[in-house]
C-alpha positions in Angstrom: -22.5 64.6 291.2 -22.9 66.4 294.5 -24.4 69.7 295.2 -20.8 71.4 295.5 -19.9 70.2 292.1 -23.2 71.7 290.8 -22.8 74.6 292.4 -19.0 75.3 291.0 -20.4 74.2 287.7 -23.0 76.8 287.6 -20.4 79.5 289.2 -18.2 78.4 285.8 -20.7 78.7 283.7 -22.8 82.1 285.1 -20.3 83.5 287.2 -20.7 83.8 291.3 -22.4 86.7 291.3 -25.3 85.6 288.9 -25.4 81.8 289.3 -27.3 81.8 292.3 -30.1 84.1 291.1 -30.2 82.2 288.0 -30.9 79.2 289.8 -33.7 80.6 291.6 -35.6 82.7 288.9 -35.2 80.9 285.6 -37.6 78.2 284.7 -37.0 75.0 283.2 -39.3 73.2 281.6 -37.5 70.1 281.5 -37.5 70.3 285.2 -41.2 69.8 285.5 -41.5 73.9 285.2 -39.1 74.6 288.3 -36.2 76.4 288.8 -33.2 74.7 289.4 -33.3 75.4 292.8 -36.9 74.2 293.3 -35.9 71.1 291.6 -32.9 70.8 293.7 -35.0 71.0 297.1 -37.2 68.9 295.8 -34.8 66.4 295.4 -34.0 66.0 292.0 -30.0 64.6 291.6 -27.8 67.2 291.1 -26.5 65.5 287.9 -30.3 65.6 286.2 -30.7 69.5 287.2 -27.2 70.3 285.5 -28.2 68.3 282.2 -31.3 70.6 282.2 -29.3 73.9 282.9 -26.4 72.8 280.1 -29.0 72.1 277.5 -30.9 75.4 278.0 -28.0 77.8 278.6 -26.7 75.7 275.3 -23.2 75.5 277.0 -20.2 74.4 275.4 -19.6 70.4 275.4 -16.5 71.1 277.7 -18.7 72.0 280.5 -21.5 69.2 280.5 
Protein backbone atom coordinates (compact mmCIF):
# COMPACT_ATOMS: atom_id res chain seq x y z
CA UNK A 1 0.00 0.00 0.00
CA UNK A 2 1.25 3.48 -0.71
CA UNK A 3 0.74 6.55 1.15
CA UNK A 4 -2.08 7.76 -1.42
CA UNK A 5 -3.97 4.65 -0.82
CA UNK A 6 -3.72 5.25 2.94
CA UNK A 7 -4.60 8.50 2.76
CA UNK A 8 -7.96 7.86 0.55
CA UNK A 9 -8.61 5.00 2.93
CA UNK A 10 -8.64 7.25 5.90
CA UNK A 11 -10.63 10.07 3.85
CA UNK A 12 -13.33 6.93 3.27
CA UNK A 13 -13.43 6.08 6.50
CA UNK A 14 -13.16 9.74 8.58
CA UNK A 15 -14.15 11.92 5.92
CA UNK A 16 -11.52 14.80 4.39
CA UNK A 17 -12.21 17.16 6.64
CA UNK A 18 -11.33 15.04 9.88
CA UNK A 19 -8.96 12.32 8.58
CA UNK A 20 -6.08 14.42 8.71
CA UNK A 21 -6.47 15.70 12.30
CA UNK A 22 -7.30 12.26 13.30
CA UNK A 23 -4.09 11.12 12.05
CA UNK A 24 -2.20 13.51 13.84
CA UNK A 25 -3.96 13.57 17.38
CA UNK A 26 -5.22 10.13 18.13
CA UNK A 27 -2.90 7.69 19.72
CA UNK A 28 -2.31 4.18 18.94
CA UNK A 29 -1.05 1.97 21.05
CA UNK A 30 -0.46 -0.60 18.68
CA UNK A 31 1.75 1.85 16.97
CA UNK A 32 4.27 1.90 19.70
CA UNK A 33 1.94 4.92 21.32
CA UNK A 34 2.21 7.22 18.04
CA UNK A 35 -0.15 8.69 15.96
CA UNK A 36 -0.59 7.46 12.74
CA UNK A 37 1.17 10.22 11.39
CA UNK A 38 4.19 9.91 13.69
CA UNK A 39 4.28 6.29 12.73
CA UNK A 40 4.02 7.21 9.21
CA UNK A 41 7.19 9.60 9.31
CA UNK A 42 8.80 7.40 11.15
CA UNK A 43 8.62 4.97 8.57
CA UNK A 44 6.23 2.41 9.45
CA UNK A 45 4.56 0.82 5.95
CA UNK A 46 1.50 2.29 5.16
CA UNK A 47 -0.20 -1.11 5.16
CA UNK A 48 0.83 -1.77 9.08
CA UNK A 49 -0.50 1.88 10.13
CA UNK A 50 -4.00 1.19 8.36
CA UNK A 51 -4.28 -2.33 10.12
CA UNK A 52 -3.81 -0.28 13.40
CA UNK A 53 -6.37 2.52 12.48
CA UNK A 54 -9.14 -0.30 11.08
CA UNK A 55 -8.80 -2.28 14.30
CA UNK A 56 -9.29 0.76 16.57
CA UNK A 57 -11.85 2.78 14.61
CA UNK A 58 -13.42 -1.01 14.56
CA UNK A 59 -14.24 -0.38 10.80
CA UNK A 60 -16.37 -2.50 8.79
CA UNK A 61 -14.46 -5.64 7.06
CA UNK A 62 -15.26 -3.97 3.62
CA UNK A 63 -12.72 -1.33 4.36
CA UNK A 64 -9.67 -3.27 5.80
Amino acid sequence: MRHTEFWARMDEALGEGYSRSWAELFVIADLGSRTATEALAAGVPPKEVWRAVWSVLELPERLR
